[in-house]
FIBA-274827 format. One record per atom (N, C-alpha, C, O): residue in three letters; residue number from 1; x, y, z. Coordinates in nm, 2 decimals, m for minus. Atoms other than C-alpha are relative to their C-alpha. Example, Ala and Ser with C-alpha at 12.3 -4.5 7.8 and 13.67 -1.06 7.14 Angstrom:
2
{"Ala" 1 {0.09 m0.12 0.00}} {"Ala" 1 {1.23 m0.45 0.78}} {"Ala" 1 {0.09 0.12 0.00}} {"Ala" 1 {0.19 0.12 0.07}} {"Ser" 2 {m0.09 m0.11 0.00}} {"Ser" 2 {1.37 m0.11 0.71}} {"Ser" 2 {m0.08 0.11 0.08}} {"Ser" 2 {m0.03 0.22 0.09}} 
// end
This chain:
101
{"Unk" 1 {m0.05 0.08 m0.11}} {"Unk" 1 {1.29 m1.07 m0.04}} {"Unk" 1 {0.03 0.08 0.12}} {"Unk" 1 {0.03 0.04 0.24}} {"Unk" 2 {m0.06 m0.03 m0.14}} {"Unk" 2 {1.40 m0.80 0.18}} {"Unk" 2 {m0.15 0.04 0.07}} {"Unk" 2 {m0.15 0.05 0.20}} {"Unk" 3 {0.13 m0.02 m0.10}} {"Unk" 3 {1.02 m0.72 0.27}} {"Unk" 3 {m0.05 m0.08 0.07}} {"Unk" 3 {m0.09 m0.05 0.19}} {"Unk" 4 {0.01 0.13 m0.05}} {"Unk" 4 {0.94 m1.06 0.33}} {"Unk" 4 {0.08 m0.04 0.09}} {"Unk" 4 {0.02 m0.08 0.18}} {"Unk" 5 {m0.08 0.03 m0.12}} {"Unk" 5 {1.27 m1.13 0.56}} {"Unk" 5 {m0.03 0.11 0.09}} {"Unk" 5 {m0.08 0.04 0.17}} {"Unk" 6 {0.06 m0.09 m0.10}} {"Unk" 6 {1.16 m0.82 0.79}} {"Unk" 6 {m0.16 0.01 0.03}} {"Unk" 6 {m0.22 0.08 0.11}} {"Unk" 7 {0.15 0.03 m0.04}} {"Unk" 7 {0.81 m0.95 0.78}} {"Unk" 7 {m0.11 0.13 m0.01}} {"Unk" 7 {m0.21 0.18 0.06}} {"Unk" 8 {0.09 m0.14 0.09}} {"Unk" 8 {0.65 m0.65 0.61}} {"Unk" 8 {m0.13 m0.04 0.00}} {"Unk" 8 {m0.12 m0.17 m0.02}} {"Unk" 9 {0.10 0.01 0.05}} {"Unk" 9 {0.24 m0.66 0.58}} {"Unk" 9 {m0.02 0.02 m0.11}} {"Unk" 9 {m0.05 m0.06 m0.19}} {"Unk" 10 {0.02 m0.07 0.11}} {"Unk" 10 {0.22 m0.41 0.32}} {"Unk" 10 {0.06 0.10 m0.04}} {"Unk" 10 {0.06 0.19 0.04}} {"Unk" 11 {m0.12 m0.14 0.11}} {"Unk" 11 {0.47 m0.14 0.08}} {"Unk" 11 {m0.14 0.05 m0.04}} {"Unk" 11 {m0.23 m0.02 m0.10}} {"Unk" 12 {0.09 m0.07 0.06}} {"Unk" 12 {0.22 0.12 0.03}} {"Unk" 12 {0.07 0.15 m0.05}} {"Unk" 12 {0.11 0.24 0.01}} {"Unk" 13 {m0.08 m0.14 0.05}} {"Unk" 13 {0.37 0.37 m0.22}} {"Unk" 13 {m0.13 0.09 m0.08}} {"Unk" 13 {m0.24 0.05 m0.09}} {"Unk" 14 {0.09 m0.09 0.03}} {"Unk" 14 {0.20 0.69 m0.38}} {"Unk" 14 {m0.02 0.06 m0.14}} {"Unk" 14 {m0.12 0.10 m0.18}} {"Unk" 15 {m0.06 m0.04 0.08}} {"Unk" 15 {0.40 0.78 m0.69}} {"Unk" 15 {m0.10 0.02 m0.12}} {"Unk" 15 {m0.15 0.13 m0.16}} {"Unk" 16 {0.09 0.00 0.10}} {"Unk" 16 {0.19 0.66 m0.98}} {"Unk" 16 {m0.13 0.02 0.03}} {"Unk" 16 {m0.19 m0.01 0.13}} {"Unk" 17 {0.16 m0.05 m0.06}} {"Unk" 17 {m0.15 0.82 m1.04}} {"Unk" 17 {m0.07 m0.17 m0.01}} {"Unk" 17 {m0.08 m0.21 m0.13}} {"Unk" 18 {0.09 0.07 0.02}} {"Unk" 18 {m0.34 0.51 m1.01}} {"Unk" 18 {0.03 m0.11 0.08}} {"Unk" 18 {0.15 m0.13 0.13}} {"Unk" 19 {0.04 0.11 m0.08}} {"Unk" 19 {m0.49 0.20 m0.80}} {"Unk" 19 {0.06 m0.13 m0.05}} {"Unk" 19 {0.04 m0.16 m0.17}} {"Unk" 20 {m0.03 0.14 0.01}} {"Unk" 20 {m0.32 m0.15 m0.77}} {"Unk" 20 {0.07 m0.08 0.10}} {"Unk" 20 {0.17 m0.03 0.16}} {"Unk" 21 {m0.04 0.08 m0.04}} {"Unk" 21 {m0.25 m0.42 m0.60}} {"Unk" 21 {0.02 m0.14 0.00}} {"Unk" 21 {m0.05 m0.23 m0.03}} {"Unk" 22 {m0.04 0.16 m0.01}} {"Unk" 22 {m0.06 m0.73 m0.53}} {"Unk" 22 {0.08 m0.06 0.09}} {"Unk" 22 {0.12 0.00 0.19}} {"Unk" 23 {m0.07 0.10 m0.17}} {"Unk" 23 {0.11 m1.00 m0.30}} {"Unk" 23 {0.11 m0.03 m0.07}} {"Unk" 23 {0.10 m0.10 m0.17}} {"Unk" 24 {m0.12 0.08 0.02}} {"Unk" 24 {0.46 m1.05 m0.36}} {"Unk" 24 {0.07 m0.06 0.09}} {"Unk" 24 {0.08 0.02 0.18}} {"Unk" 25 {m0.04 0.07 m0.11}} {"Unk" 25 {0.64 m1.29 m0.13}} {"Unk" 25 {m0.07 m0.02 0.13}} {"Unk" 25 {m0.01 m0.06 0.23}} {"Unk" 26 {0.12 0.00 m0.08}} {"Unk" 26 {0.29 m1.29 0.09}} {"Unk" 26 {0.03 0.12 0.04}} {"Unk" 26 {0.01 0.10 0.16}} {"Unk" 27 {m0.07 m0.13 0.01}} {"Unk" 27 {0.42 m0.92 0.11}} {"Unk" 27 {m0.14 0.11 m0.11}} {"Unk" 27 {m0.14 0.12 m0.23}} {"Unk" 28 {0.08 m0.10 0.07}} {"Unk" 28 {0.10 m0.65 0.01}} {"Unk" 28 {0.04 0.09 m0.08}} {"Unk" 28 {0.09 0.19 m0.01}} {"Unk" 29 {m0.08 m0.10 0.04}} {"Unk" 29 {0.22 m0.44 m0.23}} {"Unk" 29 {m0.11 0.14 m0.10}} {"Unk" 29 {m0.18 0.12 m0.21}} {"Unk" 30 {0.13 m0.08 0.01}} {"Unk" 30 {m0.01 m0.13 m0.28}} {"Unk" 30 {0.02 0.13 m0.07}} {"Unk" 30 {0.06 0.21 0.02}} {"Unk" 31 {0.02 m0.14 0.08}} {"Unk" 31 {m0.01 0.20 m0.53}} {"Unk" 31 {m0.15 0.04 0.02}} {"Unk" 31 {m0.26 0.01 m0.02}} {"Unk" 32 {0.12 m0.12 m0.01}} {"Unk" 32 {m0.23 0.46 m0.40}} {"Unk" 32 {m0.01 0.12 m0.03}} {"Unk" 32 {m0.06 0.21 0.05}} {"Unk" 33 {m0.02 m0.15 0.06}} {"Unk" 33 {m0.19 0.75 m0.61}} {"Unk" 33 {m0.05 0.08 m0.06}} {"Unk" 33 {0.02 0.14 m0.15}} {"Unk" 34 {0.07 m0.06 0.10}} {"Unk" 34 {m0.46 0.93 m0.74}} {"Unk" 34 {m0.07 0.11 0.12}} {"Unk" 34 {m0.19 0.14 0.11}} {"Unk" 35 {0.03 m0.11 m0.10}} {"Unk" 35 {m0.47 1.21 m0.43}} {"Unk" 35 {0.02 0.12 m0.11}} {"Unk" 35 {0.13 0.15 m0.13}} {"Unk" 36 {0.00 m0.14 0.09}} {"Unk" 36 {m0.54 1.54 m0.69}} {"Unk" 36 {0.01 m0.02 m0.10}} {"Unk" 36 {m0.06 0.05 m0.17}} {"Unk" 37 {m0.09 m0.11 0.11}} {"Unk" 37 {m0.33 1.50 m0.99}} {"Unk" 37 {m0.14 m0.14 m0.08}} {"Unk" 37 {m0.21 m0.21 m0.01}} {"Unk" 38 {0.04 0.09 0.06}} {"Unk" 38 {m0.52 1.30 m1.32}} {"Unk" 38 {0.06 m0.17 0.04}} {"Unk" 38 {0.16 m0.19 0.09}} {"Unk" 39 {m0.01 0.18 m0.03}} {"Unk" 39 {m0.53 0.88 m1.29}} {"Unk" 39 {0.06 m0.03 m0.12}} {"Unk" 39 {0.02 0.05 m0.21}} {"Unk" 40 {m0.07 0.07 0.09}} {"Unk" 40 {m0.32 0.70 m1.55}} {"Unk" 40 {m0.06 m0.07 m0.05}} {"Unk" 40 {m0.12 m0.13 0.04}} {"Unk" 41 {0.07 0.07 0.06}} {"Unk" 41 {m0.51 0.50 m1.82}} {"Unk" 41 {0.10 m0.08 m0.09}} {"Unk" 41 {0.22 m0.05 m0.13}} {"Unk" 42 {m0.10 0.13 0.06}} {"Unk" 42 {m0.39 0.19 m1.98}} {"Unk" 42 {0.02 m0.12 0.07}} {"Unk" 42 {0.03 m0.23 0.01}} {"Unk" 43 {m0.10 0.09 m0.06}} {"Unk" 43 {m0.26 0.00 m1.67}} {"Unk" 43 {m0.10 m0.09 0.10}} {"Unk" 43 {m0.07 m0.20 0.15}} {"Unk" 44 {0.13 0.04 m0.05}} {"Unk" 44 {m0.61 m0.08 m1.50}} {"Unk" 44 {m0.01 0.08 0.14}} {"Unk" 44 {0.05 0.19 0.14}} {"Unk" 45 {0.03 m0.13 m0.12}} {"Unk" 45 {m0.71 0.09 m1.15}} {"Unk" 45 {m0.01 0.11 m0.02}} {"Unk" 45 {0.05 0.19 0.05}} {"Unk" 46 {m0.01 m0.19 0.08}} {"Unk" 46 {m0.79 0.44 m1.36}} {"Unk" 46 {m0.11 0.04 0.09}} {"Unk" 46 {m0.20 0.09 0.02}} {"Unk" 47 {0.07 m0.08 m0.05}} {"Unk" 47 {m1.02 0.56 m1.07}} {"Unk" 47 {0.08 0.08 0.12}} {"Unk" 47 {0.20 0.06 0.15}} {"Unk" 48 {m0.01 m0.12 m0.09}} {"Unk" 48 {m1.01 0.83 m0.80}} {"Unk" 48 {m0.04 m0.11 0.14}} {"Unk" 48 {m0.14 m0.17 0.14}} {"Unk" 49 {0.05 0.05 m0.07}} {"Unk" 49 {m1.00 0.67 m0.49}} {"Unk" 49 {0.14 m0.02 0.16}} {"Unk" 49 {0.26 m0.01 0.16}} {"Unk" 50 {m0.05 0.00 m0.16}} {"Unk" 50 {m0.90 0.63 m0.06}} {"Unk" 50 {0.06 m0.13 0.04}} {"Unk" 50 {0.01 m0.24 0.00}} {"Unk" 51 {0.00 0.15 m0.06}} {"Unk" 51 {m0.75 0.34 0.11}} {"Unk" 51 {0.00 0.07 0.16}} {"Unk" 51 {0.05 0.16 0.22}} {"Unk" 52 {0.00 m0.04 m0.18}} {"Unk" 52 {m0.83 0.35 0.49}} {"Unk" 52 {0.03 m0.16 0.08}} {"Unk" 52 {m0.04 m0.26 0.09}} {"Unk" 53 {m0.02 0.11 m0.10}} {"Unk" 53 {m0.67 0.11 0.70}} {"Unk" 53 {m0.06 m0.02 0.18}} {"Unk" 53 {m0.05 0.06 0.27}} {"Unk" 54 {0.09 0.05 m0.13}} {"Unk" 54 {m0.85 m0.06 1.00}} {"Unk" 54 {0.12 m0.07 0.08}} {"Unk" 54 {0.18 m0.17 0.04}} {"Unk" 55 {m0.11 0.10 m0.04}} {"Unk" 55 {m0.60 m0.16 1.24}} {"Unk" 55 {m0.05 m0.08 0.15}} {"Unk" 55 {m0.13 m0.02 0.23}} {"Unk" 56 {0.06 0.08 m0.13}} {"Unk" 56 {m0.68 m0.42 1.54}} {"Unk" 56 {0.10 m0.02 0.07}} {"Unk" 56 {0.19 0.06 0.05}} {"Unk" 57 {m0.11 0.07 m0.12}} {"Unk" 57 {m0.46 m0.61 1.83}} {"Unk" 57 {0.08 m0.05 m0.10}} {"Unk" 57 {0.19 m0.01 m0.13}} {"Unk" 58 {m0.07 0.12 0.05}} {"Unk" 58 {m0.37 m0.87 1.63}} {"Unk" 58 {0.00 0.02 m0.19}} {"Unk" 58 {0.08 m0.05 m0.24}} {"Unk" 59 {0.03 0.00 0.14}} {"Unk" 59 {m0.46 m0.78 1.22}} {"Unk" 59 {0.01 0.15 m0.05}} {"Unk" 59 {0.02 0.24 0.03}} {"Unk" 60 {0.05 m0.13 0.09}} {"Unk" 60 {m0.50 m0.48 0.97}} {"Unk" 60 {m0.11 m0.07 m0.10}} {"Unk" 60 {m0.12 m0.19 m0.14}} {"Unk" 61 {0.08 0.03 0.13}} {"Unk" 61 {m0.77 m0.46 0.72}} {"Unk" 61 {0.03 0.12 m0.05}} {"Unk" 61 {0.04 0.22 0.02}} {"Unk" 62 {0.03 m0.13 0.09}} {"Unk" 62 {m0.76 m0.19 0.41}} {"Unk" 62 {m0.08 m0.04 m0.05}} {"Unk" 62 {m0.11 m0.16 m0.06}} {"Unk" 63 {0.14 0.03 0.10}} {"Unk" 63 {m1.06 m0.12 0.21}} {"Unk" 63 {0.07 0.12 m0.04}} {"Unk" 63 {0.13 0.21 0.01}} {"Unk" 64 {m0.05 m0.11 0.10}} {"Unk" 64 {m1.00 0.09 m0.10}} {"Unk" 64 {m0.16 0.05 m0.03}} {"Unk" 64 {m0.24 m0.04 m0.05}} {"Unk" 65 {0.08 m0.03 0.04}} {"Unk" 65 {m1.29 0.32 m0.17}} {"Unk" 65 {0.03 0.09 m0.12}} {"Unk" 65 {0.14 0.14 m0.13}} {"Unk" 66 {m0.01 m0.05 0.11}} {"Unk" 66 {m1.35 0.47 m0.51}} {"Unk" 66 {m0.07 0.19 0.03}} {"Unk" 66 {m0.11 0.20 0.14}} {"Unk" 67 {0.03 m0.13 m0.04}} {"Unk" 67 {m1.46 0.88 m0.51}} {"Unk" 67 {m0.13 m0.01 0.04}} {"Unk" 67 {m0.15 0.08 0.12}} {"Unk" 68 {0.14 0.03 m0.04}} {"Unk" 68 {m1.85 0.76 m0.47}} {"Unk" 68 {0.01 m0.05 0.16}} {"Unk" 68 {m0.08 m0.03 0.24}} {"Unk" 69 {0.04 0.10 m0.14}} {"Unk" 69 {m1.80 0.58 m0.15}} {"Unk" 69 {m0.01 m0.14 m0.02}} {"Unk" 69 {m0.04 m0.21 0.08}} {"Unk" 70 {0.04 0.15 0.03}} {"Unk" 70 {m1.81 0.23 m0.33}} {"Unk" 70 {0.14 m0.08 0.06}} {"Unk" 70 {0.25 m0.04 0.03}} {"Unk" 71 {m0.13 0.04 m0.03}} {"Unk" 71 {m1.56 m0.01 m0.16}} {"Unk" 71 {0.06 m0.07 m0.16}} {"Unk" 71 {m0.03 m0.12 m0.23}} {"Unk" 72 {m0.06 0.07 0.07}} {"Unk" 72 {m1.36 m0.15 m0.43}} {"Unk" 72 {0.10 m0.11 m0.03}} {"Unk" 72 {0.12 m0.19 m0.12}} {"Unk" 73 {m0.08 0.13 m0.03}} {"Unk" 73 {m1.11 m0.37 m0.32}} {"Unk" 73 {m0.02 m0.01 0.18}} {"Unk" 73 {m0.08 0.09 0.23}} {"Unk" 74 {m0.02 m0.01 m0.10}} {"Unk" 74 {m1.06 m0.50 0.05}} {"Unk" 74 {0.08 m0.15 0.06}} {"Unk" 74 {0.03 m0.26 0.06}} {"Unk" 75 {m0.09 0.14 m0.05}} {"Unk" 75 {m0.78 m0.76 0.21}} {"Unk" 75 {0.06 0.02 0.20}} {"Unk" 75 {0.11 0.12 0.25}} {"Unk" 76 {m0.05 m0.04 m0.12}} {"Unk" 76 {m0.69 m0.82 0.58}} {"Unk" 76 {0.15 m0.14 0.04}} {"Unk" 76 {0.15 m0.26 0.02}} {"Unk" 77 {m0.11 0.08 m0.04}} {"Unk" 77 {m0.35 m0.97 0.70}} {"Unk" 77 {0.01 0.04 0.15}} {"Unk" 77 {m0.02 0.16 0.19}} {"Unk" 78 {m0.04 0.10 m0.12}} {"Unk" 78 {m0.26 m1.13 1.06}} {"Unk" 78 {0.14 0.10 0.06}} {"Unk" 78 {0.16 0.15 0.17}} {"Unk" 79 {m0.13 m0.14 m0.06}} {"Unk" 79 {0.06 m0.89 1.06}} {"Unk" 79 {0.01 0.10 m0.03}} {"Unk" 79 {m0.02 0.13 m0.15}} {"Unk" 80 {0.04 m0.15 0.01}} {"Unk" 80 {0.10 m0.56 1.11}} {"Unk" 80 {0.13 0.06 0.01}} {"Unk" 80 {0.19 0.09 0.11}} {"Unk" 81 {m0.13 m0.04 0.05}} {"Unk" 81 {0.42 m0.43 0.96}} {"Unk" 81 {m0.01 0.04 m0.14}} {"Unk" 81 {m0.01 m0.03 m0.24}} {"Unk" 82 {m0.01 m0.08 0.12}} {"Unk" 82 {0.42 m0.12 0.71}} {"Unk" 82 {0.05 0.04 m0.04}} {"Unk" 82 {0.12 0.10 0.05}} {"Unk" 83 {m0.12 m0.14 0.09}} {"Unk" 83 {0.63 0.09 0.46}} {"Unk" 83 {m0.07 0.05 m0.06}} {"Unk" 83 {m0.16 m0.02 m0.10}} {"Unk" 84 {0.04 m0.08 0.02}} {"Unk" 84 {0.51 0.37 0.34}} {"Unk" 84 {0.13 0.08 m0.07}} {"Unk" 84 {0.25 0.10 m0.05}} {"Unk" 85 {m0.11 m0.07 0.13}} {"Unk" 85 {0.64 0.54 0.03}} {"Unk" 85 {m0.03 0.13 m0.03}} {"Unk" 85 {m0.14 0.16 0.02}} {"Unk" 86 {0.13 m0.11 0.09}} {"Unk" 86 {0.55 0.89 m0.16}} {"Unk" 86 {0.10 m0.06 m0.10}} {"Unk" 86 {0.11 0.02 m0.19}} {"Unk" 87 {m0.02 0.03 0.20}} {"Unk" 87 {0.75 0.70 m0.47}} {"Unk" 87 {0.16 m0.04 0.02}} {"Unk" 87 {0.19 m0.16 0.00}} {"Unk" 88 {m0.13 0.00 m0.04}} {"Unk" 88 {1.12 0.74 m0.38}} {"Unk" 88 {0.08 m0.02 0.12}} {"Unk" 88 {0.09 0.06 0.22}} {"Unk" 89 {m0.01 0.07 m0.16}} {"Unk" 89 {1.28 0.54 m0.11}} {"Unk" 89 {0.19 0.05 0.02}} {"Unk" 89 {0.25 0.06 m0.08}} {"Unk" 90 {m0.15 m0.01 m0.05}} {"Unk" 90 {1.66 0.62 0.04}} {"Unk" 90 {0.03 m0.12 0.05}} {"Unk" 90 {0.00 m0.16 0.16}} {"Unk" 91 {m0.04 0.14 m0.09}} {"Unk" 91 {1.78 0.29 0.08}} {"Unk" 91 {0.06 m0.05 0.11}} {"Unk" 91 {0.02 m0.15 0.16}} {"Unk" 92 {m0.03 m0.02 m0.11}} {"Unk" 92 {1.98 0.34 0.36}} {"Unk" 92 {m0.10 0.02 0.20}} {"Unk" 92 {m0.10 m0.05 0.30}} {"Unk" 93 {0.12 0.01 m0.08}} {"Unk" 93 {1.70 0.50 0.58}} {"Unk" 93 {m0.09 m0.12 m0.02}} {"Unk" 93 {m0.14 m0.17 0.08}} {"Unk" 94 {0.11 0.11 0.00}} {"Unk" 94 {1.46 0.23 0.45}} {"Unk" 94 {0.04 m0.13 0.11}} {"Unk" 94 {m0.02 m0.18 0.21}} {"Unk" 95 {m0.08 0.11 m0.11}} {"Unk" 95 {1.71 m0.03 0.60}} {"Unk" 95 {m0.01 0.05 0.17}} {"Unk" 95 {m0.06 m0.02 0.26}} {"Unk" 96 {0.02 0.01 m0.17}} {"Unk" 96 {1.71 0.11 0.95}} {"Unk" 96 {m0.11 m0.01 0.03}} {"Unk" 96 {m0.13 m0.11 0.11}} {"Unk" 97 {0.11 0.01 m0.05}} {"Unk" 97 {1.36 0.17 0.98}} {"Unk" 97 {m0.05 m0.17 0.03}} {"Unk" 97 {m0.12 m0.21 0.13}} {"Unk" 98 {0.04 0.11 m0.04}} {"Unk" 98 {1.33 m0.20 0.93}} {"Unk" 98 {0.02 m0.06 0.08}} {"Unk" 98 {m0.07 m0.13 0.14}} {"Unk" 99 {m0.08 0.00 m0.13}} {"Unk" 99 {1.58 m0.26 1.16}} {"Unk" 99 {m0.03 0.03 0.12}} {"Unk" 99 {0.00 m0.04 0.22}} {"Unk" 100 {0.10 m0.03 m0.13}} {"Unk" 100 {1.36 m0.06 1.41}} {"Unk" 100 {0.12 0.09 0.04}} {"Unk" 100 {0.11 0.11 0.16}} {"Unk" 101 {m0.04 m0.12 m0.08}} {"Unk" 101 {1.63 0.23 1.47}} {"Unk" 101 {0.01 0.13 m0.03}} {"Unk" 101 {0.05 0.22 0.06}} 
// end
């Protein structure tokens, strides 16, 4: 809820080795974590792979590429409002940044 009331696009955290995504509250919510260490098996997304965001006036697009160069996923949203994790958030700081101070 609180990403969604601050009109968040996308929570991109880093933490777990491994690729996934989903929409919570129209809210992107993105694990990108397979920079070096082994990928996690079991949970699905077990490859090596980049997300590069395209940003415009008005939109973002990410495309997730796999270690080949193959895109593997790709979604674009209308607003452009990000969080950015490496895993562990300070709730406090989290709150102002949304706040904008």
């Amino acid at each position: 809820a609180l990403l969604r009331d601050y009109h968040v696009t996308a929570y991109i955290a880093g933490h777990e080795h491994l690729y996934n995504h989903q929409q919570i509250d129209s809210v992107h919510q993105i694990i990108a974590g397979a920079s070096g260490s082994f990928v996690y098996g079991g949970f699905g997304g077990e490859f090596y792979h980049y997300v590069v965001g395209e940003v415009g006036a008005d939109a973002i697009t990410f495309v997730v590429y796999d270690q080949a160069g193959q895109e593997r996923d790709r979604f674009t949203d209308r607003k452009v409002g990000l969080i950015l994790s490496g895993g562990n958030i300070d709730r406090p700081v989290y709150l102002r940044t949304l706040a904008g101070d």
